[in-house]
Structure formats: structure tokens, C-alpha cells
ZADO-1210 file (C-alpha; in nm, 4 decimals, padded with zeros to 6 digits):
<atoms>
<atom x="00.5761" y="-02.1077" z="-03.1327" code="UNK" pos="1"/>
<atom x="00.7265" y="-02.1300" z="-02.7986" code="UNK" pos="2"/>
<atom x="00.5742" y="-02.0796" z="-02.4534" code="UNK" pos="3"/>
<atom x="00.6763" y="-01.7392" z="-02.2856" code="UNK" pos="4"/>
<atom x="00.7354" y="-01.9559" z="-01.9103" code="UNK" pos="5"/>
<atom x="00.8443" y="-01.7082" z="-01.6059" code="UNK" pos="6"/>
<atom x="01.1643" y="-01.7562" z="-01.4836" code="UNK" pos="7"/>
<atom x="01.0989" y="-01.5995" z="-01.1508" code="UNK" pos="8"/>
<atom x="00.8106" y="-01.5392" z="-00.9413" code="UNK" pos="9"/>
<atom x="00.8465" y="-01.1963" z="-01.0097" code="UNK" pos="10"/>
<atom x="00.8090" y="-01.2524" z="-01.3813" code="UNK" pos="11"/>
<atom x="00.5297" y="-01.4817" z="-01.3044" code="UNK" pos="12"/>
<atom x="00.3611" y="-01.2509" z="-01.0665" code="UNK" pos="13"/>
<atom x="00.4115" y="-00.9726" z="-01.2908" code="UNK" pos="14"/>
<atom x="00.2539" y="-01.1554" z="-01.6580" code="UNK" pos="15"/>
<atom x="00.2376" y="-00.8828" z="-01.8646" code="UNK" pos="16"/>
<atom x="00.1721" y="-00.6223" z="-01.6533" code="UNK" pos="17"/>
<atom x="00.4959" y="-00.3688" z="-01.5412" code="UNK" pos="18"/>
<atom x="00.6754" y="-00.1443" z="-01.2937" code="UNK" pos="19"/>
<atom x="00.7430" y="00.2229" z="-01.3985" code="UNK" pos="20"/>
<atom x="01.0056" y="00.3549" z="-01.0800" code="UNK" pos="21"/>
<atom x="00.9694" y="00.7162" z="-00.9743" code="UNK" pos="22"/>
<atom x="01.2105" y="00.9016" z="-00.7757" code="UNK" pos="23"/>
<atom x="01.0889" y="00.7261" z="-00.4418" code="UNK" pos="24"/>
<atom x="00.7874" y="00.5209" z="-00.5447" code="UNK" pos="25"/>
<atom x="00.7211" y="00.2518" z="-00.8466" code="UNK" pos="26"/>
<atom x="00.3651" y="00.1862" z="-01.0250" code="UNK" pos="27"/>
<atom x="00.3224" y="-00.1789" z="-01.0474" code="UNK" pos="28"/>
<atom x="00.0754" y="-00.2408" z="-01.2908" code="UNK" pos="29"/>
<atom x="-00.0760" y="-00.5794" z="-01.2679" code="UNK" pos="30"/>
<atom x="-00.1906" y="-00.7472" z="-01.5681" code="UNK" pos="31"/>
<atom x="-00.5358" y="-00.7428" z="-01.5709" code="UNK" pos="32"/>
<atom x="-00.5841" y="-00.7085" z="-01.1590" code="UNK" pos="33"/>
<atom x="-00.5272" y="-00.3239" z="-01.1511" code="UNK" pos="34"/>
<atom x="-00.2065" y="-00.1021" z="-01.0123" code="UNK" pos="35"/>
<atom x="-00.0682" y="-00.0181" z="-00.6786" code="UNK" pos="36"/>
<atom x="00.2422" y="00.2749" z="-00.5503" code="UNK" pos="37"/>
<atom x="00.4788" y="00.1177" z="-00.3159" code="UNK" pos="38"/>
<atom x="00.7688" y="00.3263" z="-00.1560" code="UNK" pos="39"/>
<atom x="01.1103" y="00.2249" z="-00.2805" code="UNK" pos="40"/>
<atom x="01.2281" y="00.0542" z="00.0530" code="UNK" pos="41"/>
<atom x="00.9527" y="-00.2022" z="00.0371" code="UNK" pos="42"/>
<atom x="00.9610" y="-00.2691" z="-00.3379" code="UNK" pos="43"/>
<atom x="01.3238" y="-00.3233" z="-00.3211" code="UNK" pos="44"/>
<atom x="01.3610" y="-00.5930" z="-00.0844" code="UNK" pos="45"/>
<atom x="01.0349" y="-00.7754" z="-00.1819" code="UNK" pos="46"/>
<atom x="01.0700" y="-00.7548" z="-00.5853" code="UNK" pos="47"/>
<atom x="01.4791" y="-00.9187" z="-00.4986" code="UNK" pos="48"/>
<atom x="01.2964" y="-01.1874" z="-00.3326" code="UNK" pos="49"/>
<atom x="01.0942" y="-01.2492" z="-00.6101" code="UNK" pos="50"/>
<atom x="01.3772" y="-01.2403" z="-00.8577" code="UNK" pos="51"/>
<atom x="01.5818" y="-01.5162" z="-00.6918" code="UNK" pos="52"/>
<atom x="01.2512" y="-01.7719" z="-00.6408" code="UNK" pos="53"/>
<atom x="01.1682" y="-02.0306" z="-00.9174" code="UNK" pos="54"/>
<atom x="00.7457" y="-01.9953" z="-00.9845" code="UNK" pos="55"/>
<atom x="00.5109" y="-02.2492" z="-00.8855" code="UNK" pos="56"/>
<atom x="00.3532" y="-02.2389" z="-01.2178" code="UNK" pos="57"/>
<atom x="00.0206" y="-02.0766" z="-01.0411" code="UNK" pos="58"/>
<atom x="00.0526" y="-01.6458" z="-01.1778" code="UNK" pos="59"/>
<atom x="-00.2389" y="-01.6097" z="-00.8444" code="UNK" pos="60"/>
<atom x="-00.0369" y="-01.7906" z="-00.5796" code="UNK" pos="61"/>
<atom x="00.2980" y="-01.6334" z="-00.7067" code="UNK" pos="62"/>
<atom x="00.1004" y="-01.2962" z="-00.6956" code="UNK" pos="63"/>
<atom x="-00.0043" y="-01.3357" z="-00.3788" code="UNK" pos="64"/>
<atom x="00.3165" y="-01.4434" z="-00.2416" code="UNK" pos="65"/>
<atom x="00.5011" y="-01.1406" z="-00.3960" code="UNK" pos="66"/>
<atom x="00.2528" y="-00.8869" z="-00.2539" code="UNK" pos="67"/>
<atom x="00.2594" y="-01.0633" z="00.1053" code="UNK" pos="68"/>
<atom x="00.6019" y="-00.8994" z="00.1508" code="UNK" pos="69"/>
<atom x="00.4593" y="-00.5579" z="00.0880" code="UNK" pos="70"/>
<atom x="00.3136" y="-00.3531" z="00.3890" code="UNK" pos="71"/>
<atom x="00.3159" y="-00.0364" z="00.2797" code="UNK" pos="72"/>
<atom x="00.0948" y="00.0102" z="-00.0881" code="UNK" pos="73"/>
<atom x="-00.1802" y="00.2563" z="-00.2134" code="UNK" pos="74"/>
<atom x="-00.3863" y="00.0613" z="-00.5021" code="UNK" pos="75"/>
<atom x="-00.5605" y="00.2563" z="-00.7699" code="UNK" pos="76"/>
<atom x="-00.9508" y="00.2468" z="-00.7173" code="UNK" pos="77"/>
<atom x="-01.0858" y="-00.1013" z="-00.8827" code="UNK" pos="78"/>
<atom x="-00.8263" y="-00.3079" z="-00.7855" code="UNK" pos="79"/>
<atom x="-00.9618" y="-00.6281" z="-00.6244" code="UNK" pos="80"/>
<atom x="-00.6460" y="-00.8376" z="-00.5388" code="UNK" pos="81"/>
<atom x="-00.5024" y="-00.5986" z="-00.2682" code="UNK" pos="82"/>
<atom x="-00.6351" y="-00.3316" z="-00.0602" code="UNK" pos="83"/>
<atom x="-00.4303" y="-00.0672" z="00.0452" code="UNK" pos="84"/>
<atom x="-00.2328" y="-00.0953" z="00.3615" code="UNK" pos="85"/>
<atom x="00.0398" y="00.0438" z="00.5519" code="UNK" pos="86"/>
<atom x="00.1071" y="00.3372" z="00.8976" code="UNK" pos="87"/>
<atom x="-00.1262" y="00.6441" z="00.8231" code="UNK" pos="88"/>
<atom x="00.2151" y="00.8132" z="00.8155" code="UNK" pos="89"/>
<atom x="00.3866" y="00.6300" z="00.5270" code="UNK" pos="90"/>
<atom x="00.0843" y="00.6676" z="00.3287" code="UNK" pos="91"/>
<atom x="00.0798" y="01.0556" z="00.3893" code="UNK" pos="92"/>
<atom x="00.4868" y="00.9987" z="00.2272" code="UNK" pos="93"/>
<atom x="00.3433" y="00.8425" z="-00.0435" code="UNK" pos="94"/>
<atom x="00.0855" y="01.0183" z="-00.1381" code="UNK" pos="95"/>
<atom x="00.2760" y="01.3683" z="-00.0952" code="UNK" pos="96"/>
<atom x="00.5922" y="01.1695" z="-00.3482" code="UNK" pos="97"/>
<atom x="00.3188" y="01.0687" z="-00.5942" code="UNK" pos="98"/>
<atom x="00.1673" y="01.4210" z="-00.6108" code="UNK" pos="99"/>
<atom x="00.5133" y="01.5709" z="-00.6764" code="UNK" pos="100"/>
<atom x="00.5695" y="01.3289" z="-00.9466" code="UNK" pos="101"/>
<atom x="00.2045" y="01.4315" z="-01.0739" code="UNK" pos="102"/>
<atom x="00.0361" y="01.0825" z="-01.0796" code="UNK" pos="103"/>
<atom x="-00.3549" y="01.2078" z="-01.0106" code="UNK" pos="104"/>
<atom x="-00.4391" y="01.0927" z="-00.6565" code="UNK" pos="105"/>
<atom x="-00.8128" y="01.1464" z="-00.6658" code="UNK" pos="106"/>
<atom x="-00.7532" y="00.7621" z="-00.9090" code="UNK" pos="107"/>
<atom x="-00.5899" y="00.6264" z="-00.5568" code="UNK" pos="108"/>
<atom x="-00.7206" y="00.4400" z="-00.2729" code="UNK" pos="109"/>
<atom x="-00.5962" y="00.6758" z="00.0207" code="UNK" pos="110"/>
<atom x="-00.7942" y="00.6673" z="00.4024" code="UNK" pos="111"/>
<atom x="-00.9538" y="00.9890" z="00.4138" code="UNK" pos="112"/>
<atom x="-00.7248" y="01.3660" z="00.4090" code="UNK" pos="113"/>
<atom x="-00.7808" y="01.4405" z="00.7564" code="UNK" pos="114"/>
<atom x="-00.6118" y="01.0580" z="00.8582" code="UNK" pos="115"/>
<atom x="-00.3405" y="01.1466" z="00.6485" code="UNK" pos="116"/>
<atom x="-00.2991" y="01.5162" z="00.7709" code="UNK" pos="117"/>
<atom x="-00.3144" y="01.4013" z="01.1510" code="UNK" pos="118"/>
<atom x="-00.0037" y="01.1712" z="01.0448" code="UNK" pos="119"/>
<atom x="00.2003" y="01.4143" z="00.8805" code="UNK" pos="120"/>
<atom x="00.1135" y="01.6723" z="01.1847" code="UNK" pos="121"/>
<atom x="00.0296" y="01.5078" z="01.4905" code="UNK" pos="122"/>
<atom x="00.0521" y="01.9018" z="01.6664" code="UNK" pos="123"/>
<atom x="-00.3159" y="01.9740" z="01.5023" code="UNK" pos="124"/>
<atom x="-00.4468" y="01.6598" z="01.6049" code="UNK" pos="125"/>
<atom x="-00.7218" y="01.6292" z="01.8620" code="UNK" pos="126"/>
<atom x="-00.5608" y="01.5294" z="02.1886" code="UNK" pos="127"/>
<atom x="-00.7768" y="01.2228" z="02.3487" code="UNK" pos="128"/>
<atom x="-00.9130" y="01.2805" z="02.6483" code="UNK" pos="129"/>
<atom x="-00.7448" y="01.2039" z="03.0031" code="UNK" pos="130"/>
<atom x="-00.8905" y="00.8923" z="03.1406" code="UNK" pos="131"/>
<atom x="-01.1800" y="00.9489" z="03.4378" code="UNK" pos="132"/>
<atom x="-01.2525" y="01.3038" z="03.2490" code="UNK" pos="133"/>
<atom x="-01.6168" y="01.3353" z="03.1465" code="UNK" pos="134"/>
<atom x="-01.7074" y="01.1765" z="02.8070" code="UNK" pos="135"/>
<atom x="-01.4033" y="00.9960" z="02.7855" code="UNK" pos="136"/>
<atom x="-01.5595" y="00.6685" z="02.8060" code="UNK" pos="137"/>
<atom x="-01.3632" y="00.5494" z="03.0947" code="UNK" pos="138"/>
<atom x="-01.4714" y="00.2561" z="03.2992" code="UNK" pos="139"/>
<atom x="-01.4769" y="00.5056" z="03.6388" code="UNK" pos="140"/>
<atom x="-01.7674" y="00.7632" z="03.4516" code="UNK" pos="141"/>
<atom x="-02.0957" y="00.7771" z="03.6539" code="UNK" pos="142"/>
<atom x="-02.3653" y="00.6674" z="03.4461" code="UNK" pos="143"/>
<atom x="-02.5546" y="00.8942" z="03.2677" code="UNK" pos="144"/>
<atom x="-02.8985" y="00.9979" z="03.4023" code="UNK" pos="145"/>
</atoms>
């Protein structure tokens, strides 16, 4: 019975997990390690990368070196390899796309609604205070008595 050996470090990275694309996200689901959303435009590049590099014959290192090149991901809650990361305002993109493809986001790892609503309209955000104005924890504030 032969040996199913990766190829790629994609294919290595990958084991027998998948990636299901959506209109402007894909679902990588890692096998056994959990699942994480990654916009198009960094899955792309990075999962090309992959494709062309032989494995090191370590799935964790070739993991690891595959989701390196991702900076913008939202991981499904009880994945331990990765923690989501990426600008407040690409994850408010994300999370909006993955709605209207009607993935559940209460199962996702998003910062809280009101970082994400800030990003998408920085208008109703609360503007920080000028510097020297009272409570606005600049150096030149007199002491409070």
C-alpha cells in the first residue's frame, strides 16, 4: 500500500484537511487543528507559494510556514494553531463577505462589534481628545487633587 507523500507544502500543510473558496473569502479547514476565512488577495499569493515549495517532511513546520504569509485571517473558535489577525478594517470586510455568503459568525473569532463598526465607520467613532485638554492624559495635566 503506498504512502500518500505531499508534493508541496501546501499539500503537506493542508493533510487532509481542505479549502472551500467563496466569492471573496476561502474556509481552510485544517486537519485536525480547526478552520480559518482568509480574503482572496492573501490566500492567493500565499497558497501559490506553497504550491511551488517542496515539504520538509514536518506537516507543523510546513503549517506554520504557510500561515506566516497570511496577515489577514478570522479562525473559528477552538482553533489553537493561529489566532486571528489582521487591520480592524479588513476584518469588518470579512466578516460582512462571510455573512453574505451565510457562514454563522457567532462560530468565528472576531474582536468585539463595536471594533469592527468603528472600522467600517470611522464618522461614529469617538474622537480622542486634543492633547493638554482635561482627562486626556497628557504629560502637561495638573495633577489631580
Amino acid at each position: 500500500m503506498p504512502l500518500n507523500v505531499p508534493k508541496t507544502v501546501l499539500e503537506a500543510a493542508l493533510g487532509n484537511g481542505s479549502v472551500r473558496k467563496f466569492r471573496d473569502f476561502a474556509l481552510v479547514v485544517l486537519d485536525g487543528e480547526g478552520a480559518l476565512c482568509v480574503p482572496h488577495d492573501v490566500w492567493l499569493p500565499a497558497a501559490s507559494w506553497a504550491h511551488g515549495r517542496a515539504p520538509s517532511g514536518n506537516r507543523l513546520r510546513d503549517r506554520m510556514l504557510l500561515l506566516q504569509r497570511l496577515d489577514v485571517l478570522v479562525t473559528r473558535r477552538g482553533t489553537a494553531i493561529v489566532s486571528t489577525c489582521g487591520a480592524p478594517l479588513r476584518l469588518a470586510r470579512l466578516r460582512e463577505q462571510m455573512k453574505r455568503d451565510g457562514l454563522d459568525i457567532g462560530e468565528w473569532s472576531f474582536p468585539s462589534a463595536a471594533v469592527l463598526e468603528a472600522a467600517l465607520d470611522p464618522a461614529s467613532a469617538p474622537a480622542p481628545k486634543p492633547k493638554g485638554a482635561p482627562g486626556s492624559g497628557a504629560p502637561d495635566d495638573p495633577p489631580v487633587a
